[in-house]
N, C-alpha and C positions, 0 to 999 in steps of 0.2 A: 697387663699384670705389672705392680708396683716390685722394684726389687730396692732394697734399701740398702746402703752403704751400711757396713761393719767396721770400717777406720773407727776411730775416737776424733776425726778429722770435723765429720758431723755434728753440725752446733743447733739445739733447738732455735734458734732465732731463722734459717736453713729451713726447718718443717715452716716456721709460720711463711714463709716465702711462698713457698709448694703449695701449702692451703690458701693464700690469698690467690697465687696463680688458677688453680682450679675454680676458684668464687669468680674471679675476672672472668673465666673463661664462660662461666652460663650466661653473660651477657650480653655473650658474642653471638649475631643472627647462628640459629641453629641451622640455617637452611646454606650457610657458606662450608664448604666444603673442600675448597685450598687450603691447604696445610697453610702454606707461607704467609698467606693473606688471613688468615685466621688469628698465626700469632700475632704478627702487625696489629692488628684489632683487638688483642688479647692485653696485648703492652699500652698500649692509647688508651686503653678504658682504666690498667693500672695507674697510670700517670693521672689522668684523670681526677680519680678518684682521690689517692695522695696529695694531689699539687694545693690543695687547699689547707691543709696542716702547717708547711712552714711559712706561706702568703700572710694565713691569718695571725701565727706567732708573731711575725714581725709586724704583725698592725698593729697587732695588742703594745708589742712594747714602744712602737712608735707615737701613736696617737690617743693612746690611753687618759694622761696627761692633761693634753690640751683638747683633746675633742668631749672626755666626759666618757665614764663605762657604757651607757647607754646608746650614744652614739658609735662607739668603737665594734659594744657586739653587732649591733645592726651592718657594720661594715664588715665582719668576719662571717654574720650569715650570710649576707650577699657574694661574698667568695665562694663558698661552701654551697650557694644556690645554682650559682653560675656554672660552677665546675662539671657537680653533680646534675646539670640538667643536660649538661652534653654528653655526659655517660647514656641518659636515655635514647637521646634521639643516635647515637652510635650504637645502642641493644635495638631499637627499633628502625637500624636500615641506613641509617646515614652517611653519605660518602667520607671514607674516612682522611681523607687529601684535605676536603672541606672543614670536617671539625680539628684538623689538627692546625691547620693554618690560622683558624679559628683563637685556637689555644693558645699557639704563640704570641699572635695579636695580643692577646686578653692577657696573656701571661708579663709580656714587656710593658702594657701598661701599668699594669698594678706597681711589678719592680720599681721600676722608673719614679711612679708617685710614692712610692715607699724611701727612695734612697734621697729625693728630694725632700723630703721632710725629716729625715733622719738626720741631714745637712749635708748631702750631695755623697760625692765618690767615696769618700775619707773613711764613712764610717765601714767596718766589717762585714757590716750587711750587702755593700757590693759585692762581695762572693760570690753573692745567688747569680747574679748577671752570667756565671757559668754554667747555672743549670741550664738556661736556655738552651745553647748549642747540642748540651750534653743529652736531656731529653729527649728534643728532635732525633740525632742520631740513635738514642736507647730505642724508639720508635720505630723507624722507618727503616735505621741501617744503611742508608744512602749517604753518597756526597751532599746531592742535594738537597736533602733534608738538613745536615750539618750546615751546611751554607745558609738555608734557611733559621738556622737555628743563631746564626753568628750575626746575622743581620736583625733579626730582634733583641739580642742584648744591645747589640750598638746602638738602636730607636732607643730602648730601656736608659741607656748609660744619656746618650743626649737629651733624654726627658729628663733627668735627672739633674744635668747642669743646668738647662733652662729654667727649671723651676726650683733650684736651690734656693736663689734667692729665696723663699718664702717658707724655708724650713721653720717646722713649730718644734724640733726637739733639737737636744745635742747627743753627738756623739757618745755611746757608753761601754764599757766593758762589757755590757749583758747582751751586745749588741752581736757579740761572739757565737753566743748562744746556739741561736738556730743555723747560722754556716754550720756547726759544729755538729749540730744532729743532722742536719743534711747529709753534710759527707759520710757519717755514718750510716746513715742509710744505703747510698752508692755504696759506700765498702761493702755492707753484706748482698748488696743485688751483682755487685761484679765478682765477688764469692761464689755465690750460686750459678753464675753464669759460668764460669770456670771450671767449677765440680762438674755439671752438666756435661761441657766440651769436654772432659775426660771421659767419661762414662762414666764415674764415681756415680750418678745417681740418674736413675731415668723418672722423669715426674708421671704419676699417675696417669692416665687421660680422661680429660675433662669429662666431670658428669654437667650434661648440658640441661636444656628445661624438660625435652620430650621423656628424659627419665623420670623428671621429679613429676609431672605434669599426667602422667601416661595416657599422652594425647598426639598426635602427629598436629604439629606447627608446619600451620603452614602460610607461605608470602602470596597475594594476591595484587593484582591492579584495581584502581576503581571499576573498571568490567566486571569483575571476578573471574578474570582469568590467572591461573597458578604458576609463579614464576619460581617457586620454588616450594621445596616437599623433605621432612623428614622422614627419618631410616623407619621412626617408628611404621609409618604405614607399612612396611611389609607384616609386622604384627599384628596391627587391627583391622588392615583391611586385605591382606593376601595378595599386595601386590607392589611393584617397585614404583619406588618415588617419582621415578622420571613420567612415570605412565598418567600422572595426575596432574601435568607439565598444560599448559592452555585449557583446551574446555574438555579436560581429562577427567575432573572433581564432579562438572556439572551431568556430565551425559551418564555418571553413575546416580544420579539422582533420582527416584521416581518420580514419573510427570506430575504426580499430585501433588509433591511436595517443592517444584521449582516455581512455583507461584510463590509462597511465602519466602524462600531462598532470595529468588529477584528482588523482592521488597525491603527485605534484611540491607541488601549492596546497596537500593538507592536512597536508603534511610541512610547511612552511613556517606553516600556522598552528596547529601544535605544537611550534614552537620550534625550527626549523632554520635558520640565516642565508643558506643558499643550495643552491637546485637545479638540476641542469640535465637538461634530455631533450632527445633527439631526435625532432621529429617530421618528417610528411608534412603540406604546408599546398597547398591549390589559391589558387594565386596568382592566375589570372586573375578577376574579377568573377561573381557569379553570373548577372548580368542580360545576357549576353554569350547564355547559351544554346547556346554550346560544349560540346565535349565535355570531361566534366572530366578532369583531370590533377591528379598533384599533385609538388611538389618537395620535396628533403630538407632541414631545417633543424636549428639548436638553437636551443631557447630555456633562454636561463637567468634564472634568477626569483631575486629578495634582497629582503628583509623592509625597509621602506620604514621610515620614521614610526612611533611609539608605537602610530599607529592602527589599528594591521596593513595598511599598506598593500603594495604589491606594486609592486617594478621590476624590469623585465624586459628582457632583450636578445635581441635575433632575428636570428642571424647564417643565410647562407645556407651550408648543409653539402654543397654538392653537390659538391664535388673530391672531399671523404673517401668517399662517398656511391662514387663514381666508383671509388675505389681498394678499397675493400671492395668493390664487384659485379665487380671484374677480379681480386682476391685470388681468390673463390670460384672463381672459373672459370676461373683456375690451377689451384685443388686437386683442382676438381673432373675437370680436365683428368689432373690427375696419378693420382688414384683410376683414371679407367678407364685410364689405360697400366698401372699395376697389374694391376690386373682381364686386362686382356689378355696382359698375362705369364705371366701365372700359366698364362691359358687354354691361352696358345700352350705355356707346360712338360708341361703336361697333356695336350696333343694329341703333341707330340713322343714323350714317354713311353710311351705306348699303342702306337705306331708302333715303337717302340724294342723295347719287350718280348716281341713276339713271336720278331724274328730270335734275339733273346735265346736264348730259349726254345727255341729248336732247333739252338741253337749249345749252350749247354748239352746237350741231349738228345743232340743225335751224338758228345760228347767223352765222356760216361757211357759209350755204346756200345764206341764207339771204348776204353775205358780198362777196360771187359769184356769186351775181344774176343772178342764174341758170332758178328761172322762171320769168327773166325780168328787166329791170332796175327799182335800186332806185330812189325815187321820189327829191333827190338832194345829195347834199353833206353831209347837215345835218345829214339826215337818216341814211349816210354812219357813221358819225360820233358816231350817237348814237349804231348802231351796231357793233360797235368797243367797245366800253365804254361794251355793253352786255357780250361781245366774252371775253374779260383781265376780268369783273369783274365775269363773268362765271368760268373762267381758276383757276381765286387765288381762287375762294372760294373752286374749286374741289380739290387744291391741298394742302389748308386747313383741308378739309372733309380726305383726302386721307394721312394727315401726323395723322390725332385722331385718323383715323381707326388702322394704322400701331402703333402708344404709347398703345391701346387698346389691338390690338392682343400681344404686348411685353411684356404688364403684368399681362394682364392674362393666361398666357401662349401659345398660341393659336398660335402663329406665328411660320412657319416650315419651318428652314432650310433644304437647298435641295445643298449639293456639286456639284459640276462638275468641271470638268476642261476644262479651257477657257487660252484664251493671254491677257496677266493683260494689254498687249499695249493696246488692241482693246477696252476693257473695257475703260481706260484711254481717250482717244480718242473721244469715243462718249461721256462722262463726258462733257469733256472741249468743244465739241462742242454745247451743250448744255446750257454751259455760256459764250460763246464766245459772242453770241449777246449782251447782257448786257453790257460785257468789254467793246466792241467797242464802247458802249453807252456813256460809260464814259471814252474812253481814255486809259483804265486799260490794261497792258501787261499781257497777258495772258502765262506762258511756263511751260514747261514740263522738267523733268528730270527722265527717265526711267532706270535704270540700265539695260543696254545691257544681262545681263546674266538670269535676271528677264523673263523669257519668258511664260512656260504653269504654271498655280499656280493649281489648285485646291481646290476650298472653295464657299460658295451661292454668286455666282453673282449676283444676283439681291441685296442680302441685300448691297455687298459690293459695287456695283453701288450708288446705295442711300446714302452710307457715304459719297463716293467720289461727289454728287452732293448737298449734302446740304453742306458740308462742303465748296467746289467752291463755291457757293449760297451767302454764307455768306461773307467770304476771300471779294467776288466780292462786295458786298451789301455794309459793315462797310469798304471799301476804299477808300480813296476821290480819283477824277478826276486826271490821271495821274501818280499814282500808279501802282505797281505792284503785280501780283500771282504766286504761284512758285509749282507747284504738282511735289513734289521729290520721287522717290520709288524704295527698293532694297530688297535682301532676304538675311536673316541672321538665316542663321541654318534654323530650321523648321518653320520660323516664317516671315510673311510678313510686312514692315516697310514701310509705308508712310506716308510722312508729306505733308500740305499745309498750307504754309506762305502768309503771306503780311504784305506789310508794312502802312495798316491804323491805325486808331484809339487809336487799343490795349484795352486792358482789366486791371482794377484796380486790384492789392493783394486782398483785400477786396472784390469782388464780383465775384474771383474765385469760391467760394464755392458755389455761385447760378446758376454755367454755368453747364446744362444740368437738370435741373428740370423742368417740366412740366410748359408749359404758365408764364415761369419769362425769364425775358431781362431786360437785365445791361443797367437801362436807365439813360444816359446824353445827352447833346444837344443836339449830335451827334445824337445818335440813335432813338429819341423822332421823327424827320425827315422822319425816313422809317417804313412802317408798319411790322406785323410779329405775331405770335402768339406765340412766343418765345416755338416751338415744332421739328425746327431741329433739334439740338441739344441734345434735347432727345430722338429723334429717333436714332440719333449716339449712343449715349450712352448705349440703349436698345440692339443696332443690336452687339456694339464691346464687351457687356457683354453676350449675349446668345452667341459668340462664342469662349467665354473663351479667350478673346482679352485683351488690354489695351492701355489704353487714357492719354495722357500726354500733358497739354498747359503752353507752354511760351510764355508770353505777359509780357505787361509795356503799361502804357498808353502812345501814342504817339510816340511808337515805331512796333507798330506790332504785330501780333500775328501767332504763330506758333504752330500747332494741330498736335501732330504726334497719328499715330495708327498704332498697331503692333496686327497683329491679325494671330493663327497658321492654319497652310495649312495642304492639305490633312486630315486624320483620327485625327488630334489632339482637331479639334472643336467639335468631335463627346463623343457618351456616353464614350468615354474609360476616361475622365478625368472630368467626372461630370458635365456638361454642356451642357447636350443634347437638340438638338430642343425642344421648347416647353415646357422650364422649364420657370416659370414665373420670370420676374425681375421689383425690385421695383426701378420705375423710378424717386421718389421722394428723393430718397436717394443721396445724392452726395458725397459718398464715393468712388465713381467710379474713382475718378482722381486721379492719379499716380503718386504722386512725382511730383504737381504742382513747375514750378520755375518761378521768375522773372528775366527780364532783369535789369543788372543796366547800368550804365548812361557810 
């Protein structure tokens, strides 16, 4: 608990102290735990941080001048680079003996080539040659740090005579300057230090990262064994820090999830700056003798230290955890109302086709007057109108049953080998009346060599008559149809063109979805339940087939299907009869193209 001094002794300049203290202090590895070595590290990162402010003042006014703006800031970034990169590697583990001896090195050369160009001892800016000593000991609090500290001005001061000679500026008044804020500085940190050793103020304690972060930080080796563990894990995980100490972290892992964990470590000591996995961790202790459990987390891992060390963050993942196992069982909720649709079209249908079936047969009869003549024209007329409006609706019922059995699996391909002519043949003869209805050339193009195929006739009849069906249907009067087909390797290729209507870019992606048609004035005209097409689509994906349409509007449309023969539809390539396909999906189309102009 912060308790604040009430004197008028208290100077705002005093709080900003206290808040840079606390900002230094989140830089400091969370996972140290010495009071004394903490602040050591707390002061080094300050120093640090600062020492680049009055380095660079005194460059600016030094070498401004003679070196050019351009080159001076480049040389106040590189202080400011320098300084500020050994704060990191001190937040991320680094001995701090090492970067401080570091600092002073680095710190007396700069002086040195600063006082040397300013034109040696003389000017004011030798001053600074006392922060050395002064620093060191504001750090460490040692003799021997001091010592170290008096031996880098003295390298600073004799780099400075050496290379006098070659001063580019003179001596100035301004030169006063930054001594001048410097020592002001010291005057308010030996203030605060002061207040302090009275008790006049006791500083906050450090908010470190695992608060800002609310995550346990933790220190690893390239192994991933755990050399060190924040407080927070007794929060997230129900257990003390020490306990996660060697292969504490890993043996709470579920075995499932220490395969991708191992992978995570030796990506990172192959040269990767950062990984993250999700795993399963059993939070409660093992000396508990509960039943285990375990929760969802992530860990993300970054390359520490030169030494390959490893830091690591362990956030608990159980909301997303929460939302992906309610996502699945949405979809999976959704799959069986599917599934159930389908069932329920397929039940309906069966039930449907018989009345059918004998609504049909009595209008035959009935349009044979087998027991008798009709009572005029009329009669004859209306059982006509029964007989076509008997026919579309069976063959309605009879295209739901077949989208039904496609996705719910239920439809069984049956191979044989037949003559794709003969096939072809009764196809076309089958829309041959229609054509002539309207004028429309009806031809064939069989490749002669195309002779016994092997693959379900029946399904492959059905492509070849809805697809005719339609060709015929969206062609105006006087048009033409063109059923072209050859064999290429294991694989059987037919197309069927014409040149009506055509089809928009834009509402490719709805051709073969259940009960949709690409409707324009054109096709607003003829009736349909927009479930050829899906039937296509269903029969050329149960046999491991593929669907390709070039259109343009007002050019034509061209449907080709290449679907494999003999054993290649079967289980050996994952497409066996009666695997279900989802017919809603219009991913089915293959490298759609258009025509241009």
């Amino acid at each position: 608990m912060r308790v604040r001094r009430v004197s008028a002794g208290v100077s705002q300049p005093s709080e900003w102290l206290t808040a840079a203290a606390a900002a230094c202090d989140r830089l400091v590895p969370p996972a140290l735990n010495d009071a004394a070595e903490r602040a050591e590290r707390r002061r080094l990162v300050a120093v640090l941080v600062a020492a680049p402010f009055p380095l660079a003042g005194a460059a600016a006014q030094v070498f401004a001048a003679e070196l050019g703006v351009a080159l001076t800031l480049a040389l106040m970034c590189a202080l400011f680079g320098a300084a500020w990169f050994a704060v990191l590697l001190v937040a991320a583990g680094a001995r701090s003996t090492v970067a401080g001896l570091s600092a002073l090195a680095a710190g007396a050369l700069a002086i040195g080539a600063t006082l040397a160009a300013a034109g040696g001892l003389a000017t004011p800016l030798a001053l600074l040659l006392a922060a050395l000593p002064f620093e060191a000991h504001w750090v460490c609090r040692s003799r021997r740090a001091r010592g170290a500290g008096l031996a880098a001005a003295a390298v600073a001061a004799a780099l400075a005579l050496a290379w006098a000679g070659a001063a580019v500026a003179a001596a100035s008044a301004w030169h006063w300057l930054v001594p001048l804020i410097y020592a002001a500085s010291v005057w308010l940190r030996l203030e605060r230090a002061s207040a302090v050793a009275a008790g006049a103020e006791v500083p906050a304690p450090a908010v470190v990262e695992e608060a800002l972060l609310d995550a346990v930080v933790l220190r690893m080796s390239p192994a991933g064994e755990v050399t060190g563990a924040s407080e927070r894990a007794r929060a997230l995980l129900g257990v003390a820090p020490e306990m996660l100490l060697g292969n504490g972290l890993f043996e709470r892992v579920q075995v499932a999830d220490r395969v991708p964990y191992l992978c995570a470590l030796s990506q990172l000591r192959d040269g990767a700056a950062t990984r993250e996995v999700r795993l399963r961790l059993r939070p409660a202790p093992a000396e508990t003798g509960g039943p285990a459990h375990h929760a969802p987390f992530v860990l993300t891992l970054m390359r520490g230290d030169d030494a390959g060390a490893v830091v690591a963050l362990l956030r608990d993942d159980a909301r997303v955890a929460g939302l992906e196992a309610e996502l699945a069982r949405a979809s999976e909720s959704a799959e069986s109302s599917e599934l159930a649709k389908s069932r329920f079209l397929a039940a309906v249908s069966h039930e449907l086709r018989t009345p059918l079936n004998a609504i049909l047969g009595f209008s035959d009869v009935l349009a044979s007057e087998m027991f008798g003549p009709l009572g005029g024209e009329r009669q004859r007329e209306h059982v006509r109108l029964i007989r076509e409006a008997g026919g579309h609706l069976l063959s309605v019922v009879n295209a739901i049953l077949d989208a039904s059995k496609i996705e719910s699996g239920t439809y069984e391909l049956k191979p044989e080998p037949f003559r794709f002519a003969e096939a072809v043949e009764l196809c076309l003869s089958l829309s041959a009346g229609r054509a002539a209805e309207k004028g429309i050339a009806l031809t064939s193009d069989v490749d002669e060599a195309l002779a016994e195929v092997t693959c379900d006739r029946r399904a492959l009849q059905q492509v070849l008559i809805n697809l005719l069906s339609n060709a015929v249907k969206f062609t105006p009067a006087g048009g033409s149809v063109t059923l072209s087909a050859r064999r290429s390797g294991r694989m059987l290729e037919f197309c069927v063109a014409d040149d009506g209507i055509g089809i928009a870019a834009a509402d490719l992606e709805h051709i073969g979805k259940p009960f949709m048609q690409v409707e324009n004035d054109y096709t607003r005209r003829y009736e349909g339940t927009g479930l050829g097409l899906a039937v296509v689509k269903g029969l050329v994906e149960l046999q491991g087939g593929a669907m390709t349409i070039d259109s343009a509007p007002g050019e034509g449309t061209a449907v080709t299907i290449r679907l494999p023969l003999a054993d290649a539809a079967a289980d050996g390539d994952g497409t066996a009869a009666g695997r279900p396909v989802a017919l809603h999906n219009s991913e089915w189309i293959d490298e759609p193209q258009r025509k241009t102009a």
